[in-house]
N, C-alpha and C positions, 0 to 999 in steps of 0.2 A: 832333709828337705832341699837343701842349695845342691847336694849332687843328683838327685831329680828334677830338679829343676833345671840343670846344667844340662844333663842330658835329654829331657827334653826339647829345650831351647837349640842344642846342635841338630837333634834329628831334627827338628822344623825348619832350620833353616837349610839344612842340608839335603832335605825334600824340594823344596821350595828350588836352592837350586838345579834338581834333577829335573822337577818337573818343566824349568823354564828353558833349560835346552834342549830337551824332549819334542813340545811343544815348535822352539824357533827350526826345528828339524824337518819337521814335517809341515807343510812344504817348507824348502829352507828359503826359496826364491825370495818372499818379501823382504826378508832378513839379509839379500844381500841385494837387494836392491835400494839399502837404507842407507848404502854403502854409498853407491852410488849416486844418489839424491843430493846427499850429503859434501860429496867429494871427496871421499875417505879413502876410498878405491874406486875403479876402472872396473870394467864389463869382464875381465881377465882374471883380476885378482881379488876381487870382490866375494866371488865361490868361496874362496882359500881361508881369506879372511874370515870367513862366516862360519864355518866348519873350524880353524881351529880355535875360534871362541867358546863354540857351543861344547868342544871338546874338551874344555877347559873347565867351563862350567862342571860337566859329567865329573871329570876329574876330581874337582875340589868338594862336588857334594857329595862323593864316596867314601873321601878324606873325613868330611864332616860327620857321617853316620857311622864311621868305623872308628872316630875316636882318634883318628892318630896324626902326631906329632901336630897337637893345636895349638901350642903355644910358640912352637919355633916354628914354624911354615904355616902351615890350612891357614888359620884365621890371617895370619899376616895377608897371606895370598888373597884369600876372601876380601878382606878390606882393599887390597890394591884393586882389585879386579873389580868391585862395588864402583871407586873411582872413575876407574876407566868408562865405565857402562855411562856413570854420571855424569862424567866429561863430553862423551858422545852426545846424551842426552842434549847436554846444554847447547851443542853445535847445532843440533836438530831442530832445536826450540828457534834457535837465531835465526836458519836456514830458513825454517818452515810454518813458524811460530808455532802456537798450541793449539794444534790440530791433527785429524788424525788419529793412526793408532802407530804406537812408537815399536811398536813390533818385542816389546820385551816376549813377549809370554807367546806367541806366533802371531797363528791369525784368531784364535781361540779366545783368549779373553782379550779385549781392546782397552787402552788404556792412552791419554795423550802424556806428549814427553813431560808436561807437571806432575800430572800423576803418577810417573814410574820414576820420577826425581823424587818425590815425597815419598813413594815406597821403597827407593834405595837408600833414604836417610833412614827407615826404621831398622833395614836390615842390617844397614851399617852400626846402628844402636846397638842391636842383637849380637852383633860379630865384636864389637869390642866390649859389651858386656860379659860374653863370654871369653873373649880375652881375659879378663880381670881376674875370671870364674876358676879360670885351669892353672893346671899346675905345666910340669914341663917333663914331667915323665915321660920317657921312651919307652918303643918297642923292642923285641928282637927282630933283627933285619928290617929296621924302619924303614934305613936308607932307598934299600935296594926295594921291598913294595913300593914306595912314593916313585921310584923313578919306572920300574916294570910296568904301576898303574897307570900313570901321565902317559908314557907312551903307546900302551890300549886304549887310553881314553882320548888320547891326539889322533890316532889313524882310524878309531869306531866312527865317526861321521862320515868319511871317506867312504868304508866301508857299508855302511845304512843306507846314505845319499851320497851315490858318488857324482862325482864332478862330470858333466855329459859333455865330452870334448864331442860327441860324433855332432851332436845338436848345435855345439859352440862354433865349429868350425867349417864344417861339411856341408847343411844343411843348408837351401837356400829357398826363398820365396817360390812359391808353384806361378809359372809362367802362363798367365789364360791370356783370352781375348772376347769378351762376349760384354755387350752395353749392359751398363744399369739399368736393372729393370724402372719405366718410369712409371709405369704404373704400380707397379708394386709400392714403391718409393712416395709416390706424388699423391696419388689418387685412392689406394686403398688404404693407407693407413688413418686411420679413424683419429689420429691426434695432430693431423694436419700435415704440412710441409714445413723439412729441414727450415733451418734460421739462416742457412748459405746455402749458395749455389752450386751444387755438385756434379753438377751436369758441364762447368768448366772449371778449366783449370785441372792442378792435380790436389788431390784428397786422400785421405787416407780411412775408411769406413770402417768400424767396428761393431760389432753386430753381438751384443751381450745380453745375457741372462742376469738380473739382480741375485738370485743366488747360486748362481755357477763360481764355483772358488775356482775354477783357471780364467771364466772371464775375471776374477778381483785382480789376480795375477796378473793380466797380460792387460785390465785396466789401467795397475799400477806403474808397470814399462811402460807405459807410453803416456802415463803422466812425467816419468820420467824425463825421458826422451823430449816431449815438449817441453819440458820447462827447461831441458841442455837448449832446444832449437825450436824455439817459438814461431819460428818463418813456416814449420812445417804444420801444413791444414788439417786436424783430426776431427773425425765427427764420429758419435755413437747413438744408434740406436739400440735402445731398452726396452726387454719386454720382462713383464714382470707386475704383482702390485706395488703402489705408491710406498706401503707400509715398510718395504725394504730398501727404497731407495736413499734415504740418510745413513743404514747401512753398508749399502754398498758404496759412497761415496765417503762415509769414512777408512773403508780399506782401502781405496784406489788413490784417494787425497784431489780424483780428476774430476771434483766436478764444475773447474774454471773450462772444461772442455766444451765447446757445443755439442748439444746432444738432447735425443728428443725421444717420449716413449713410443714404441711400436706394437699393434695390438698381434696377435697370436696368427691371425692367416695368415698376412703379407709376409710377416717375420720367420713363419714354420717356411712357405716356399723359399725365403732366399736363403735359409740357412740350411734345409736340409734336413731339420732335426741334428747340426750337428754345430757346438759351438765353444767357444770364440770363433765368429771368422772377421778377417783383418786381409780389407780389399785395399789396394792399392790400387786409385781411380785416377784417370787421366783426361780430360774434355770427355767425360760421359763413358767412357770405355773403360771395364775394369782387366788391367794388364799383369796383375800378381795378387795373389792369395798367400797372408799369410796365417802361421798361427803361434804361440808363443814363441816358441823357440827361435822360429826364422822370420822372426821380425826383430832383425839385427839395425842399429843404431847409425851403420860409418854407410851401409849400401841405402838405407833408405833417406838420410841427407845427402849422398850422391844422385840419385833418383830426385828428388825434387827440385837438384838445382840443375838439374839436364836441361 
């Protein structure tokens, strides 16, 4: 019974952590942008950071369902790396208090950083329980799979999601010139008129669906991005029902943004049928369009202090 027990207790958790870097993988964007929120990492190194976590992860829960070398590495590792996560956590919680979703698991199951501190104490339970459980028997050629897999399991995120230098670096804002529609804006939207004036000054328009997961995404950067530079003016219109919008503002974390819902005409013409879109507005004239990717952090706080 204790060596079934044992082996189930490793496959479970050794699942648990497959499925959790599987999950922060796909998109891996919010996971490194937790990074950043955080100040953990930079808009640069933050990709890197994320991917060789999630890498790790992979690593250690194949360790854990294969049974090997548990009592001198896996579990040790396991537990360091339970730490780390918990350490992070706690930064997040300070940072940001308890709210949110702390991006353990992706965008998939939502959890705030207490909750995923309370479910890395059990796991931590589990990991030195079964510390206690094992013995210290090796394999043949333990060495050499433990270091062959780590290094399959460090370059496979790369390889799944790789890092988009063309996006990161190349890509830049689409250059328009055409007014904000005011009537669109002003007069046909059935939920009234913005709470600021966007007809002067510069702004920056966001135009999101409550369940569009690249608007949650490029909700999330630019709650970012605000909360690095709060001088810069963001506003969103929402179209969507009521029923999703605590969801969506638990994955973006942006609902200290102004922002206001938009009924389905006004919002189908200005967007096209196509979204996120993220205008960049200037006294009433929209002068860049952007869209995840190219709505970069260093040119659009250059931009507002022009």
């Amino acid at each position: 019974m204790k060596t079934i027990f044992s082996v189930f207790l490793r496959v479970l958790l050794g699942s648990i952590f497959l499925l959790s870097a599987y999950l922060k993988l796909f998109p891996v964007e919010p996971f490194e942008l937790g990074f950043i929120e955080n100040g953990i990492g930079s808009w640069f190194t933050a990709p890197f950071m994320a991917r060789i976590l999630i890498g790790t992860e992979f690593f250690l829960g194949l360790l854990l369902i294969s049974g090997i070398a548990l009592k001198r590495f896996t579990l040790p590792a396991c537990i360091i790396l339970l730490c780390i996560f918990t350490i992070y956590l706690i930064i997040q919680l300070i940072v940001s208090g308890d709210k949110g979703d702390c991006g353990c698991f992706g965008i998939y199951f939502q959890m705030t950083p207490l909750q995923s501190i309370a479910k890395n104490g059990g796991l931590l339970l589990m990991a030195v329980l079964l510390w206690k459980m094992s013995d210290k028997k090796s394999f043949r050629f333990q060495n050499q799979i433990i270091i062959s897999l780590g290094a399959v399991c460090l370059v496979l995120p790369f390889i799944l999601n790789p890092v988009d230098f063309l996006y990161a670096k190349n890509l830049k804002p689409e250059s328009v010139n055409f007014p904000l529609p005011q009537d669109l804006i002003l007069e046909k939207n059935k939920f009234g008129a913005p709470s600021i004036d966007l007809f002067h000054g510069k702004h920056v328009i966001s135009f999101m669906t409550l369940t569009c997961p690249h608007c949650r995404q490029a909700g999330l950067k630019i709650h970012v991005i605000q909360k690095r530079h709060p001088e810069i003016s963001f506003f969103f219109f929402l179209n969507g029902k009521d029923e999703h919008l605590e969801e969506f503002f638990s994955a973006t974390k942006a609902e200290d943004i102004p922002h206001i819902k938009m009924n389905a005409d006004p919002f189908a013409k200005l967007t096209r049928g196509s979204w996120p879109q993220i205008w960049w507005v200037e006294d009433g004239i929209v002068v860049k369009k952007s869209v995840y990717y190219t709505l970069n952090e260093d040119e659009l706080v250059e931009w507002n202090q022009e």
